[in-house]
FIPARO-609090 format. One line per 2 residues: number of its first residue (from 1); their letters; for each residue x, y, z of C-alpha. Coordinates in steps of 0.1 Angstrom, whole numbers. Layout:
BEGIN
NUM> a> X,Y,Z; ...
END
This chain:
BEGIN
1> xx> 37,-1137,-737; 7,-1152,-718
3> xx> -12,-1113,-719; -4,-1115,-758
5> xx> -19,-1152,-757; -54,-1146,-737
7> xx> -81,-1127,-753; -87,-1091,-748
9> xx> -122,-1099,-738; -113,-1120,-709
11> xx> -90,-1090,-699; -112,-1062,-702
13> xx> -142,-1082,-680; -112,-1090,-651
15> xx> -103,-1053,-651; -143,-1041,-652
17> xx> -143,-1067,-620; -120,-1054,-605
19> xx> -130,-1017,-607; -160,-1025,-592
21> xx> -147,-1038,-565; -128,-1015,-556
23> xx> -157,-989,-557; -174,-1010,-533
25> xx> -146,-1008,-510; -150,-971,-510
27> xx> -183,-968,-507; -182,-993,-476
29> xx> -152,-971,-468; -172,-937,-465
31> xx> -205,-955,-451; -188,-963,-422
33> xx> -170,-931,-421; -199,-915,-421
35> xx> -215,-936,-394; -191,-934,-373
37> xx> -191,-899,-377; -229,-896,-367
39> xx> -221,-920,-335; -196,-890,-324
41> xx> -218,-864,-328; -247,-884,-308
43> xx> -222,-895,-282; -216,-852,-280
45> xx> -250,-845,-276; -258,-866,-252
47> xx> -225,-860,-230; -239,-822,-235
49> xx> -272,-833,-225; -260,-850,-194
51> xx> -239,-821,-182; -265,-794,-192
53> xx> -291,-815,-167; -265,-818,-137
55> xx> -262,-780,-145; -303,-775,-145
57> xx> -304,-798,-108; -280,-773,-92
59> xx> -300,-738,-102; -332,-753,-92
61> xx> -317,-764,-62; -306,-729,-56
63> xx> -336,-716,-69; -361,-737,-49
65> xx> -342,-723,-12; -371,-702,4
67> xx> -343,-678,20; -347,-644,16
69> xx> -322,-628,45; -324,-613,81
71> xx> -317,-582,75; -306,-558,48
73> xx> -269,-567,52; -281,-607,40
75> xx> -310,-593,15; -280,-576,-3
77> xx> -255,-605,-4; -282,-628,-13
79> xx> -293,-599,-41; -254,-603,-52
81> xx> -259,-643,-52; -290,-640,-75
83> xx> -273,-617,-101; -244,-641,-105
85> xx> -269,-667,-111; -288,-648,-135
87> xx> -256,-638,-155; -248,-675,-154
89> xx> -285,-687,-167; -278,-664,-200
91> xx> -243,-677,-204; -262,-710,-204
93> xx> -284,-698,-230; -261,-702,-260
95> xx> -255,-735,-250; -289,-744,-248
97> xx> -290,-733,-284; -259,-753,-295
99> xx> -278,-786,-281; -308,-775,-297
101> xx> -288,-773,-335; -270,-810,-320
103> xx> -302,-823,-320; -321,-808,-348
105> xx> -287,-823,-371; -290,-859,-353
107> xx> -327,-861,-366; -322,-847,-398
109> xx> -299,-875,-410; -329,-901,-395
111> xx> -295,-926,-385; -306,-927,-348
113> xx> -339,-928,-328; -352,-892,-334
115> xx> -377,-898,-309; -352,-904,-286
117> xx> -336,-871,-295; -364,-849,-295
119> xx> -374,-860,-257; -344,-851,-247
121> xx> -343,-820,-266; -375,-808,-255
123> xx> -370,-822,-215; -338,-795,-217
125> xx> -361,-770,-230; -388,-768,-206
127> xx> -365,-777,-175; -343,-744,-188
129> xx> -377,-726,-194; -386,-733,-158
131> xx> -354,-724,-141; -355,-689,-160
133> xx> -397,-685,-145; -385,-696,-109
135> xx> -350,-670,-118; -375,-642,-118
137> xx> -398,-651,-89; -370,-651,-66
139> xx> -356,-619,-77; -392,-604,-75
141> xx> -395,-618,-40; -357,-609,-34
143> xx> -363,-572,-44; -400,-573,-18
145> xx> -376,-587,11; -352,-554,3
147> xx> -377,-526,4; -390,-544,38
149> xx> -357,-544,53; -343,-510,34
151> xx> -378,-494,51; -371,-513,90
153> xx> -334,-501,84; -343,-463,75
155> xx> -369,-467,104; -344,-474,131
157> xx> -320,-451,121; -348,-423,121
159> xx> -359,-439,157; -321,-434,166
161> xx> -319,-400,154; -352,-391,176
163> xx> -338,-409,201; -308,-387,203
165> xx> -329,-351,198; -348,-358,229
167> xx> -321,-362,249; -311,-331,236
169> xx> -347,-308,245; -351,-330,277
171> xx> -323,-312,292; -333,-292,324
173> xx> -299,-268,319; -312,-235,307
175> xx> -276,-214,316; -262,-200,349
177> xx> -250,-169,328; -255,-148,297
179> xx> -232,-164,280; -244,-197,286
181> xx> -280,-193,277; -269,-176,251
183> xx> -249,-209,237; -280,-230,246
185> xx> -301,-205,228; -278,-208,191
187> xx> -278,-242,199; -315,-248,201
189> xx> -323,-226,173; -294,-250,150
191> xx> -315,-278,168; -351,-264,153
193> xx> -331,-258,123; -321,-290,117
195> xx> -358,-307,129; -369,-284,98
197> xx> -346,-301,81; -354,-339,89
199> xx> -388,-337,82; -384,-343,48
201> xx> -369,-374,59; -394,-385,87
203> xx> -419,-377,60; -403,-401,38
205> xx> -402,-430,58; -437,-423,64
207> xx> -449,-426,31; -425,-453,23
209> xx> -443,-474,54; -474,-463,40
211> xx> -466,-475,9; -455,-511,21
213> xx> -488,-516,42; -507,-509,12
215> xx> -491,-532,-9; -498,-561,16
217> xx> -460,-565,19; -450,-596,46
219> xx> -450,-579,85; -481,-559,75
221> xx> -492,-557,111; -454,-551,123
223> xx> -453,-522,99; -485,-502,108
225> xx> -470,-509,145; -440,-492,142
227> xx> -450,-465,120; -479,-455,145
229> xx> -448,-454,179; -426,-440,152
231> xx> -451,-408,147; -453,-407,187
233> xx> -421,-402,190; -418,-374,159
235> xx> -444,-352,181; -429,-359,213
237> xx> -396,-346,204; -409,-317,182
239> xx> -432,-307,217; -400,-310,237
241> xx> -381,-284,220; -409,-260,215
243> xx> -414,-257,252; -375,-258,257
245> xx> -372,-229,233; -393,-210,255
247> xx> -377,-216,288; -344,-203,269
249> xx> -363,-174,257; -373,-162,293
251> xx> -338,-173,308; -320,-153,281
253> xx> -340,-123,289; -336,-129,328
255> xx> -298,-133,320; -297,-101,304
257> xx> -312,-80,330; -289,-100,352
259> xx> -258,-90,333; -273,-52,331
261> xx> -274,-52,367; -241,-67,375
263> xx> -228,-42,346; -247,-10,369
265> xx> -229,-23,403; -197,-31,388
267> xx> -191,2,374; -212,22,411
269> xx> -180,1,429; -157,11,410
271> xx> -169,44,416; -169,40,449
273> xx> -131,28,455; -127,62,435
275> xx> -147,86,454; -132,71,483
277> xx> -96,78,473; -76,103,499
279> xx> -53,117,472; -65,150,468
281> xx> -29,161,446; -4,174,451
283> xx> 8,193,427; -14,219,410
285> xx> -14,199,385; -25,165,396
287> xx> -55,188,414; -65,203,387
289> xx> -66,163,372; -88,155,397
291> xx> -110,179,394; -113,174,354
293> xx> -122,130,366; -145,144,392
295> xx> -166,166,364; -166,136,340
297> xx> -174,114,369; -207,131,377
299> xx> -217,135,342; -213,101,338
301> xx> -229,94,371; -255,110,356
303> xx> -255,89,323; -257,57,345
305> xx> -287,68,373; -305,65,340
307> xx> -295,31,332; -302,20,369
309> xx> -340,36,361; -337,18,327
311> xx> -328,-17,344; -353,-16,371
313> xx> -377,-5,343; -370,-37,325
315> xx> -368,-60,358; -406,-48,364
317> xx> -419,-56,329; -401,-91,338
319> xx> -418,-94,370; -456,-87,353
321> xx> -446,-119,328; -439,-137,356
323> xx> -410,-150,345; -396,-180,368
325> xx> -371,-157,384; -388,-133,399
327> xx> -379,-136,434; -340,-127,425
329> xx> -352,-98,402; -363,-80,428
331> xx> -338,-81,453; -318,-76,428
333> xx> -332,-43,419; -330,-28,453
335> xx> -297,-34,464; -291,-18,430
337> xx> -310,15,440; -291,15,474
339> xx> -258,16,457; -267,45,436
341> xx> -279,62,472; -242,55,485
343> xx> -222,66,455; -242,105,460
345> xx> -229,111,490; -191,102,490
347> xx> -191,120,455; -202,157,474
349> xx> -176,148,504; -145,143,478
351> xx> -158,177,456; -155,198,486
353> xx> -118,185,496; -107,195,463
355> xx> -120,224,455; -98,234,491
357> xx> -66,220,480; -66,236,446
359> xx> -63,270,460; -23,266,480
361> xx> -11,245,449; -16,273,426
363> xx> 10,295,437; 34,267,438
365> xx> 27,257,401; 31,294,389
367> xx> 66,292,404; 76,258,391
369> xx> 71,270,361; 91,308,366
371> xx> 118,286,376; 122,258,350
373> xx> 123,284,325; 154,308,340
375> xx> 173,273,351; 163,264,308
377> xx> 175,301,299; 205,292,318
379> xx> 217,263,304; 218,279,270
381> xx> 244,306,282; 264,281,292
383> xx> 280,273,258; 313,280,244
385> xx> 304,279,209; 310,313,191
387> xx> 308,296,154; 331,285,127
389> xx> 322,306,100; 304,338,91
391> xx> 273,317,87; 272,298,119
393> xx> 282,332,139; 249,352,122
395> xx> 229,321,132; 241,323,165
397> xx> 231,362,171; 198,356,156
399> xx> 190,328,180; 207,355,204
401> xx> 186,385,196; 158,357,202
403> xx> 163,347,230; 169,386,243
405> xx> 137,391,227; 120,358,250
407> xx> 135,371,284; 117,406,279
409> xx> 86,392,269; 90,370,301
411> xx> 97,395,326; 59,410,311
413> xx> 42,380,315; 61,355,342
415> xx> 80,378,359; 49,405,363
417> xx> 24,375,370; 45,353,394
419> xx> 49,382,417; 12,396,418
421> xx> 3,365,427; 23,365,457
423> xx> 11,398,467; -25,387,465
425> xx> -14,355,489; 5,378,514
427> xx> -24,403,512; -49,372,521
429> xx> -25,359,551; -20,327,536
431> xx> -6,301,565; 20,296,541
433> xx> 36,335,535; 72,331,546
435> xx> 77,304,523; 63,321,496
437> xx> 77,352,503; 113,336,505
439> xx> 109,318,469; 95,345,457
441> xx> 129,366,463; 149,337,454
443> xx> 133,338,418; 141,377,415
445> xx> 175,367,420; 182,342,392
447> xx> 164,364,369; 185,396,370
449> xx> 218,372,372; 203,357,334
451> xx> 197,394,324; 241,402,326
453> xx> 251,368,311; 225,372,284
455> xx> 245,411,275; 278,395,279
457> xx> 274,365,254; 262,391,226
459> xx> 291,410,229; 314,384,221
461> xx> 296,372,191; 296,405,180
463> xx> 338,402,178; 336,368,160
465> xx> 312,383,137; 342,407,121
467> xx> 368,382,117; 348,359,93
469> xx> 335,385,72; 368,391,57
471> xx> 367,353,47; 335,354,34
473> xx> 338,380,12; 373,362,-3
475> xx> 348,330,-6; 323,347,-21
477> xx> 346,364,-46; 360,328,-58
479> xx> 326,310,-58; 312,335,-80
481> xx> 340,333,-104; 347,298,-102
483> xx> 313,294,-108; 311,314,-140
485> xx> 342,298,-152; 331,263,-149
487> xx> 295,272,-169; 316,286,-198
489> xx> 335,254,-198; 307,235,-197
491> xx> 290,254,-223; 322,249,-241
493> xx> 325,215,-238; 289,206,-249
495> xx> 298,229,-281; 326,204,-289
497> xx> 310,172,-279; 277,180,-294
499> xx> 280,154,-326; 288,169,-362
501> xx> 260,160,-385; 252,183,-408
503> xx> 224,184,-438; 241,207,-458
505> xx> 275,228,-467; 263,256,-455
507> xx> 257,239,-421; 294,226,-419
509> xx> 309,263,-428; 290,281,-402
511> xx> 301,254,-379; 334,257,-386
513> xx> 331,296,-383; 316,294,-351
515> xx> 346,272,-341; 373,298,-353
517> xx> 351,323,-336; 352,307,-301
519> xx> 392,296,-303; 397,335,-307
521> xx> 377,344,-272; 402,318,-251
523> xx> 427,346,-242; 393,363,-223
525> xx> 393,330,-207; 425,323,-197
527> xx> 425,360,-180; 394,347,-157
529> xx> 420,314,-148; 445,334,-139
531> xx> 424,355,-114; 410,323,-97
533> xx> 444,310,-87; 454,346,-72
535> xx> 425,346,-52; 429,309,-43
537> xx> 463,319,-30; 447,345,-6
539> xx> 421,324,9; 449,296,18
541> xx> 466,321,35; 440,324,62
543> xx> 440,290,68; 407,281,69
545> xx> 379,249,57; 373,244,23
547> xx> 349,275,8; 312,266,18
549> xx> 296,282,-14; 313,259,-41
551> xx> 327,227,-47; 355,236,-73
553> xx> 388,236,-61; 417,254,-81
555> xx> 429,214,-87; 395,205,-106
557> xx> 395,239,-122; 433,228,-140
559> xx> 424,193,-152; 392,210,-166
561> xx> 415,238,-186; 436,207,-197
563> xx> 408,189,-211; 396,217,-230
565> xx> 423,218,-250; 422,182,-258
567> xx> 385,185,-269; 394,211,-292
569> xx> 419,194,-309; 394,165,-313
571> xx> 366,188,-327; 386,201,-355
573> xx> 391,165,-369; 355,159,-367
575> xx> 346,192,-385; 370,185,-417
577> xx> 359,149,-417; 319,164,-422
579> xx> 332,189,-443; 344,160,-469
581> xx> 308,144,-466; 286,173,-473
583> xx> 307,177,-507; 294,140,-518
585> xx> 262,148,-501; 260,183,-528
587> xx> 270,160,-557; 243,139,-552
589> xx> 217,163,-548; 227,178,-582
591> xx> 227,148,-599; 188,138,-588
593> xx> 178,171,-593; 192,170,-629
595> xx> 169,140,-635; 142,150,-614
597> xx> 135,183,-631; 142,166,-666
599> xx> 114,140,-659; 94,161,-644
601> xx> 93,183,-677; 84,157,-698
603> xx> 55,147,-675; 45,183,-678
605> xx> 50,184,-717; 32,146,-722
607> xx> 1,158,-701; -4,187,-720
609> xx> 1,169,-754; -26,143,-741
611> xx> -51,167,-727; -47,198,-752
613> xx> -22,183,-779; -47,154,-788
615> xx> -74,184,-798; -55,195,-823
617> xx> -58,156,-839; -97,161,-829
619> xx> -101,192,-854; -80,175,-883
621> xx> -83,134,-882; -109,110,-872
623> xx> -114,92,-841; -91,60,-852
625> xx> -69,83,-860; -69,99,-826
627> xx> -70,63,-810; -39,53,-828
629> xx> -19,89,-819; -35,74,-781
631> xx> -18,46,-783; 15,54,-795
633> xx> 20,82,-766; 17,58,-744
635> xx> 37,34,-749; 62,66,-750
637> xx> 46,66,-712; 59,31,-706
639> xx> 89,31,-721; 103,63,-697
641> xx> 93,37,-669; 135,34,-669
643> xx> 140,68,-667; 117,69,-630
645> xx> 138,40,-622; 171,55,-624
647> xx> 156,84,-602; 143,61,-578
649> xx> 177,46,-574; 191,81,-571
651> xx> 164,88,-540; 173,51,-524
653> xx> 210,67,-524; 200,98,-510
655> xx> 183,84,-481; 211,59,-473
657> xx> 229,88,-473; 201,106,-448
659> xx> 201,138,-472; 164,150,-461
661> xx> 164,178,-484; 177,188,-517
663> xx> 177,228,-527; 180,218,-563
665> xx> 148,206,-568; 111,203,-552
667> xx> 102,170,-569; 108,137,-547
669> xx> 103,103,-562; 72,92,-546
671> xx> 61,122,-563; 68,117,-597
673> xx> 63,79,-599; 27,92,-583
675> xx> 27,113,-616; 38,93,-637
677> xx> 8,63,-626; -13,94,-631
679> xx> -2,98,-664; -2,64,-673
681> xx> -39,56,-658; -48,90,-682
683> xx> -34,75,-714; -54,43,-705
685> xx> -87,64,-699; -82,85,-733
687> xx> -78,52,-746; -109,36,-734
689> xx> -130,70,-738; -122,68,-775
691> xx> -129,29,-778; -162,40,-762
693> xx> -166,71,-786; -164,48,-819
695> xx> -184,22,-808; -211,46,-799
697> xx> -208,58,-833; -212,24,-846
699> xx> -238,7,-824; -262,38,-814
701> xx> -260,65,-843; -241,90,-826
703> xx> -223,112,-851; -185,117,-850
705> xx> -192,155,-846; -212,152,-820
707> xx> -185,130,-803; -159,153,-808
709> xx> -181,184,-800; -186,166,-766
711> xx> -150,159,-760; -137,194,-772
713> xx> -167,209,-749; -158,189,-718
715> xx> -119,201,-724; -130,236,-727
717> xx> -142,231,-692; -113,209,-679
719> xx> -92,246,-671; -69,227,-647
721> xx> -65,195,-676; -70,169,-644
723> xx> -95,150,-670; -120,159,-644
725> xx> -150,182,-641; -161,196,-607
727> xx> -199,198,-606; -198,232,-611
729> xx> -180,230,-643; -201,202,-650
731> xx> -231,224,-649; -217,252,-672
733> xx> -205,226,-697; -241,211,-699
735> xx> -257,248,-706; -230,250,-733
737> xx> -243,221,-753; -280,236,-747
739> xx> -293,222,-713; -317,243,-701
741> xx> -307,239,-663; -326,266,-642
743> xx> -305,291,-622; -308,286,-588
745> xx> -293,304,-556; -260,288,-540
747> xx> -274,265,-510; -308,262,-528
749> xx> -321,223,-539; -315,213,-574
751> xx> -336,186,-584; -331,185,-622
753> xx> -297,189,-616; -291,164,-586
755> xx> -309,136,-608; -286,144,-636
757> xx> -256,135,-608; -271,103,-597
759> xx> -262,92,-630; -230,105,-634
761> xx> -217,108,-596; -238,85,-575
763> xx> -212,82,-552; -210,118,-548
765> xx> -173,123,-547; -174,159,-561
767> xx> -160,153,-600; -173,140,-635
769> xx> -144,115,-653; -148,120,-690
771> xx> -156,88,-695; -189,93,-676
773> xx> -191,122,-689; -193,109,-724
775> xx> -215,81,-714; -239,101,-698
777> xx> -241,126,-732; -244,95,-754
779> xx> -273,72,-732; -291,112,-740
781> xx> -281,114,-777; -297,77,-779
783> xx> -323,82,-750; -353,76,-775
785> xx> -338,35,-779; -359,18,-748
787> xx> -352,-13,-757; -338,-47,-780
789> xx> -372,-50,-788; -374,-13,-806
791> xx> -344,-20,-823; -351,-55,-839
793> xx> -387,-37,-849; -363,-10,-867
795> xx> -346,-38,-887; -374,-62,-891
797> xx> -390,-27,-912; -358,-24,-933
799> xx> -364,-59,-943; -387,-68,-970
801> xx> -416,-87,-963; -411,-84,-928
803> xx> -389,-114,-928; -363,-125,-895
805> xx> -334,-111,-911; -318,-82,-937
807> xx> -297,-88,-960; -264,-66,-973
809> xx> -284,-43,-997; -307,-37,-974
811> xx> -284,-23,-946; -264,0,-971
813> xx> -295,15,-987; -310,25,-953
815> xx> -280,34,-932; -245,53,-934
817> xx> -219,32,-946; -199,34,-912
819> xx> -232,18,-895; -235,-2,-922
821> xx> -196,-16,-920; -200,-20,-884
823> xx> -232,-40,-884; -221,-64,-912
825> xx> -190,-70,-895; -207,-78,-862
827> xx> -238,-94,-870; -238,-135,-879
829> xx> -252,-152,-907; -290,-163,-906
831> xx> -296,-198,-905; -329,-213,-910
833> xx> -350,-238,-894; -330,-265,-910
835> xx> -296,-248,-899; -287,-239,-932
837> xx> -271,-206,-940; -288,-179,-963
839> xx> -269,-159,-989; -262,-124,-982
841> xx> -289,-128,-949; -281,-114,-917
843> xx> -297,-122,-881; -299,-91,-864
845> xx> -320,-105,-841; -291,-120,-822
847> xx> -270,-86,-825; -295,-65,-808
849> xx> -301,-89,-782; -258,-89,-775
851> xx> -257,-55,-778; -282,-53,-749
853> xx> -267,-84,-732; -229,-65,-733
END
C-alpha cells in the first residue's frame, strides 16, 4: 500500500542510489584486491632478492679462496669443486631471470618505488655478472695449477722409472756360465728395447716442461731445474747400458769358448774311462763289438782333434781383442791340447789287445752256433703230432722234406766249415787244441744222431698219410655235391622269390611256362638228395670231424628240400593272381588305343584340310570366305578339346596302373595334346595370316590374286605342311615368284640373300612362318609407299583444289570399290576450323597418319 502511495520518481532515484553504491563497493572491492595483490608480489621479489644475495655472498666467498691444491690429487678434487659450482651458477641463471621479469612487472604497474626496484634489480645483475667473470678466472687458473702438477707428477714418475733402469745397467754381474750371460744378454737387449720404447715418453715430458717454461707458468725457475737433472739422468742411464751391453757381448763370447772347451774335455774323459776299459770280450761277439766302437771311436777322435784346433783357434782371436779373460783362456787351451796327447796313446794300447783276443773267440763262436742249430733241429723231432686230417699230415711232410732239405744244406756249409776251422787251429798249435779237438768230436756226434731221427719221423708220416686219403676223398665227394645241390636251390629259390610283376600277358605266360618247366626237372633233383644222404652215411661210419671243405650238413640240406616245396606252393598263387591283372592291364591298353588312334586320325585329317583343304576355298571363294571356313574349323578344333580329355583320363589310368607300354598304339597323350596345341596355334595363325591378307588388300593395294598367288606359292613349298619354310625352300619359293637371287655354291656368302633373312628370320632360327612370309611379300608389293606423308600427297591430288580432305565421289572415281569401301568405312568425318562437320568430306589426313601409327 505505501509502494502504491509514493511516487515512482522517488523510487526510481532510491534504487539509482543504491546501485551506485553498490558499484563503489566493488570497485573499492577490487582496488584493494588488486593492491594487495601487488604487495605479494613485491613482498616475493624482495624475499627472492634477499635469498638470491645470501646465495651471491657464498660463491664469492668460494670464489675469492686463492687455493689452488698441493698436488695433483687436491688440483683434481678442487677441479671437481669448481664444476659443481659452475653447474650450480647456471641453475641460478633462470632464477636470475625470474627476478628480472618480478621486477620488470613491479615497475610496470608504477604502484611501488620503481626506483627502489630497479637498484635492486640491477645490484643482482652485476653482482651475478661478477661471480660468473671470477667463475672463469678460477677455473682458468685451476686448469694452469693442473698442467703444473700433471707435468711435476709425469716428471717423477719418469725420474722413478730412470731410477729403476740404472739400477738395472749398474749391475757388475755379467754371468758365471753360458747360460747366465745368455739370460743377462735377452735381458739387456728387452732392456734397450724398452729404452727405445720410453723415449717417446721422456721426449714428452720434455717438450711438455718446455712448453710450461715458455708460457711463464708459476715455478718457472723450479721447472727449467728439474728438466736440466731430468736430461742428466736420461744420458746417464742410456751410457750405462751401452757400455753394459758390451761387457755382455765379450762375456757371452768368452762363455762360449768356455762351454766349447768344457764340451772338448768332457767328451776326451769320457773317452778316456773307455780306452781304459779292461774288457776286451769275451765272446766273439762282444769282440767283434769292440772292435766296431773302437773304429767309430777314432773316427770320431778324428772329428773332435779338429774341434780342439777349432777351439784354440777361436780362444786366440779372443786373446788378440783382449777380452777381460784372457788369462783363463789360455790355460785353458793347453790343458785342452794335453788331453788330446793322452787320449792317442791309451787308444793304440787298447787296439792292439783286441785285435789278440779276436783270433781264440772265433772258433768258439763258429761252434756256438753249429750247436744251437742241431740242439734247435732237435727239438722239432721231438713231437708227437702226426696230424688230424689229410691236410694237416701233407703239411707236416712238407715242413718235413724241409727240414731234410735244411740238414743237407747244413752239413755243406756248418758242418764242412766248423771242422776246417778246427783243422786250421790244430795245424797252427793253438794253446787251446784239446779243447777244441774234444768239442769238435762232440758236435760230429749230435749231428749223425739228428740225421736217423730225422729218417725215422718221415716214415711214420708217410703211414698217416694213407689213412686220411680215403676220408678225403669221401669229403670231397660230398662237398662237391652238396655244393652243387645247394646252388640249384638257391638258384631255385631266387626263381620263386623274385617278385611277379609283369608288363604284359605275354610276360605272365612265359613265366608260368618256365614254372611248369622247372617243377618237371625236381625228380633230377631229388636223385642228387638221395646220393648225399648215402654218402653221408659213409663218412659217419669212419667216425671222424665234421668235413673241412663245406658247411652243409645232411640236417640243413632237409629243411632246405622242405622249404622248397613250401615256396613252390607259394609261387603258384602269385603267378594266377598276376595273371588276373595283366588281363585288366590288356583291356585298358585297347580301350586308349581305340581313342588314341581315332584322335589321332582326325588330327591327321584336320591338318590336311587346314593346310591343303583350305586351297581348294583359295581357287573358288574370296578371302572372307576363306576367313569364315578358318573360323568354323576351329572351333571344330576346340570343341574335340573333350575328346583329348577323355584320353588323358585313360593315360592317368594307365599309369596308376604302371602299364609303361601299350602295343596297340604309338600315340601317348603328351603327344597328342602337344598336337592338338599345334593344331590349335595353326588354326589361330591361318586366322591371323588372312586378317593380315585382307587388310593389306584394303590399306596398301595389294590385289587379292596376288595374295592368294603368295599363299598358294608358299604351300607349294610347305612339302611337309608344318606351315613353315626352311631357308632353303624359302629361297626356291622367292625364284618362283620372279626373284632374281644369284646361284651361289653351298658354304659360299649370300649377301642379297642374308639381308632378305634379316627381315624375315633375324633371329636366325632356321624357318619362315607364313605369316612373315606374307608380310615380308607385301612390305615388297608396297615397297614404293615411304611414308604418311606420300600417301596424304596421293589423296590431297584426288581432291579438288587441293583442299584437306576428299569427299565420297572422289574416292570411288579414283580407286577400286573394295579400297574405296574400306577407306570410307575407316576414315572420320572432316571438321573444320570451327568444329563443324562437312557433308560427304573425309579427313584422310588422320587415316594415313593411324595407319602409320598401328
Amino acid at each position: 500500500m505505501i509502494l502504491n502511495v509514493l511516487p515512482s520518481c522517488v523510487l526510481q532515484a532510491r534504487l539509482s542510489a543504491l546501485d551506485e553504491q553498490w558499484q563503489f563497493l566493488v570497485n573499492k572491492s577490487a582496488e584493494k584486491s588488486q593492491k594487495l595483490k601487488e604487495a605479494n608480489k613485491q613482498q616475493n621479489f624482495n624475499t627472492g632478492i634477499k635469498d638470491f644475495d645470501f646465495w651471491l655472498s657464498e660463491v664469492e666467498a668460494l670464489l675469492a679462496s686463492e687455493d689452488y691444491g698441493k698436488d695433483l690429487a687436491s688440483v683434481n678434487n678442487l677441479l671437481k669443486k669448481h664444476q659443481l659450482l659452475e653447474a650450480d651458477i647456471s641453475a641460478h641463471e633462470d632464477r636470475l631471470k625470474d627476478l628480472n621479469g618480478q621486477a620488470d612487472s613491479l615497475m610496470t604497474s608504477n604502484a611501488f618505488d620503481t626506483s627502489q626496484v630497479k637498484d635492486k634489480r640491477d645490484a643482482v645483475n652485476a653482482r651475478f655478472a661478477k661471480i660468473k667473470s671470477m667463475a672463469a678466472g678460477r677455473r682458468a687458473k685451476l686448469n694452469e695449477s693442473h698442467r703444473l702438477h700433471q707435468f711435476f707428477r709425469d716428471l717423477d714418475d719418469e725420474e722413478s722409472w730412470i731410477k729403476e733402469k740404472k739400477l738395472l745397467v749398474g749391475s757388475e754381474d755379467y754371468g758365471r756360465d753360458l747360460t747366465g750371460v745368455q739370460n743377462l744378454r735377452k735381458k739387456h737387449k728387452r732392456l734397450e728395447a724398452e729404452l727405445g720404447a720410453h723415449e717417446p715418453a721422456i721426449q714428452s715430458v720434455l717438450d711438455t716442461g718446455k712448453k710450461l717454461s715458455d708460457d711463464n707458468t708459476i715455478g718457472q725457475e723450479e721447472i727449467q731445474q728439474r728438466l736440466a737433472q731430468f736430461v742428466d739422468h736420461w744420458k746417464e742411464l742410456k751410457d750405462l747400458s751401452g757400455a753394459r751391453g758390451k761387457r755382455l757381448e765379450e762375456s757371452l763370447e768368452y762363455q762360449q769358448f768356455v762351454a766349447n772347451v768344457e764340451e772338448e774335455e768332457a767328451w776326451i774323459n769320457e773317452k778316456l774311462n773307455l780306452v781304459g776299459s779292461e774288457d776286451y770280450g769275451d765272446t766273439l761277439a762282444a769282440v767283434q763289438g769292440l772292435l766296431k766302437k773302437h773304429e767309430a771311436f777314432e773316427t770320431d777322435f778324428t772329428v773332435h782333434r779338429d774341434r780342439v784346433n777349432d777351439v784354440c783357434a777361436n780362444g786366440e782371436d779372443l786373446i788378440k781383442k783382449n777380452n777381460h779373460h784372457v788369462d783363463n783362456i789360455s790355460a785353458k787351451m793347453a790343458a785342452l791340447r794335453g788331453k788330446v796327447s793322452e787320449l792317442e796313446r791309451a787308444a793304440a794300447q787298447r787296439k792292439a789287445k783286441l785285435d789278440e783276443n779276436s783270433a781264440f773267440l772265433q772258433f768258439n763262436w763258429k761252434a756256438d752256433v753249429v750247436e744251437s742249430w742241431i740242439g734247435e733241429k732237435e727239438n722239432s723231432l721231438k713231437t708227437d703230432d702226426y696230424g688230424r686230417d689229410l691236410s694237416s699230415v701233407q703239411t707236416l711232410l712238407t715242413k718235413q722234406e724241409t727240414f731234410d732239405a735244411g740238414l743237407q744244406a747244413f752239413q755243406q756249409e756248418g758242418i764242412t766249415n766248423i771242422t776246417a776251422l778246427k783243422d786250421q787251429l790244430l795245424a797252427a798249435k793253438h794253446v787251446q787244441s784239446k779243447a777244441i779237438e774234444a768239442r769238435h768230436a762232440a758236435l760230429i756226434k749230435r749231428w749223425n744222431q739228428l740225421l736217423s731221427n730225422s729218417t725215422a719221423r718221415k716214415k711214420k708220416l708217410l703211414e698217416a698219410q694213407e689213412h686220411f686219403r680215403k676220408v678225403e676223398d669221401l669229403f670231397l665227394t660230398f662237398a662237391k655235391k652238396a655244393s652243387a645241390f645247394n646252388s640249384w636251390f638257391e638258384n631255385a629259390e631266387e626263381d620263386l622269390t623274385d617278385p611277379v610283376r609283369c608288363n604284359s600277358l605275354e610276360e605272365i605266360r612265359a613265366l608260368r611256362e618256365a614254372h611248369e618247366a622247372f617243377r618237371s626237372s625236381l625228380s633230377s633233383a631229388q636223385a642228387d638228395f638221395n646220393q648225399l644222404a648215402e654218402l653221408d652215411q659213409q663218412i659217419k661210419s669212419y667216425q671222424v670231424v665234421s668235413n673241412p671243405y663245406t658247411w652243409f650238413t645232411m640236417e640243413a640240406l632237409e629243411e632246405t628240400w622242405r622249404n622248397l616245396q613250401k615256396i613252390i606252393k607259394e609261387r603258384e598263387l602269385e603267378l594266377q593272381k598276376e595273371q588276373r591283372r595283366q588281363e585288366e592291364n590288356d583291356k585298358l591298353r585297347q580301350e586308349f588305343a581305340q581313342h588314341a588312334n581315332a584322335f589321332h586320325q582326325w588330327l591327321q585329317e584336320t591338318r590336311t584340310y587346314l593346310l591343303d583343304g583350305s586351297c581348294m576355298v583359295e581357287e573358288s571363294g574370296t578371302l572372307e570366305s576363306q576367313l569364315e571356313a578358318t573360323k568354323r574349323k576351329h572351333q571344330e578344333i576346340r570343341a574335340m578339346r573333350s575328346q583329348l580329355k577323355k584320353i588323358e583320363d585313360l593315360g592317368a589310368a594307365m599309369e596308376e596302373a604302371l602299364i609303361l607300354d601299350n602295343k596297340y598304339t604309338e600315340h601317348s597323350t603328351v603327344g597328342l595334346a602337344q598336337q592338338w596345341d599345334q593344331l590349335d596355334q595353326l588354326g589361330m595363325r591361318m586366322q591371323h595370316n588372312l586378317e593380315q591378307q585382307i587388310q593389306a588388300r584394303n590399306t596398301t593395294g595389294v590385289t587379292e590374286e596376288a595374295l592368294k598367288e603368295f599363299s598358294m606359292m608358299f604351300k607349294h613349298f610347305d612339302k611337309e605342311k608344318s606351315g613353315r619354310l626352311n631357308h632353303q625352300e624359302f629361297k626356291s619359293c622367292l625364284r618362283s615368284l620372279g626373284y632374281d637371287l644369284p646361284m651361289v655354291e653351298e658354304g659360299e656368302p649370300d649377301p642379297e640373300f642374308e639381308a632378305i633373312l634379316d627381315t624375315v628370320d633375324p633371329n636366325r632360327d632356321g624357318n619362315v612362318s607364313l605369316q612373315e612370309y606374307m608380310a615380308f611379300m607385301i612390305s615388297r608389293e608396297t615397297e614404293n609407299v615411304k611414308s604418311s606423308e606420300e600417301i596424304e600427297s596421293a589423296f590431297r591430288a584426288l581432291s579438288a583444289e587441293n583442299k584437306p580432305y576428299v569427299t565420297k565421289e572422289e574416292l570411288y572415281q579414283n580407286l577400286t570399290k573394295e579400297q574405296a569401301d574400306y577407306c570410307l568405312s575407316h576414315m572420320k568425318p572432316y571438321l573444320d576450323s570451327k568444329g563443324r562437320e562437312l557433308p560427304s568430306a573425309f579427313d584422310f589426313v588422320e587415316f594415313t597418319r593411324s595407319l602409320f601409327v598401328s
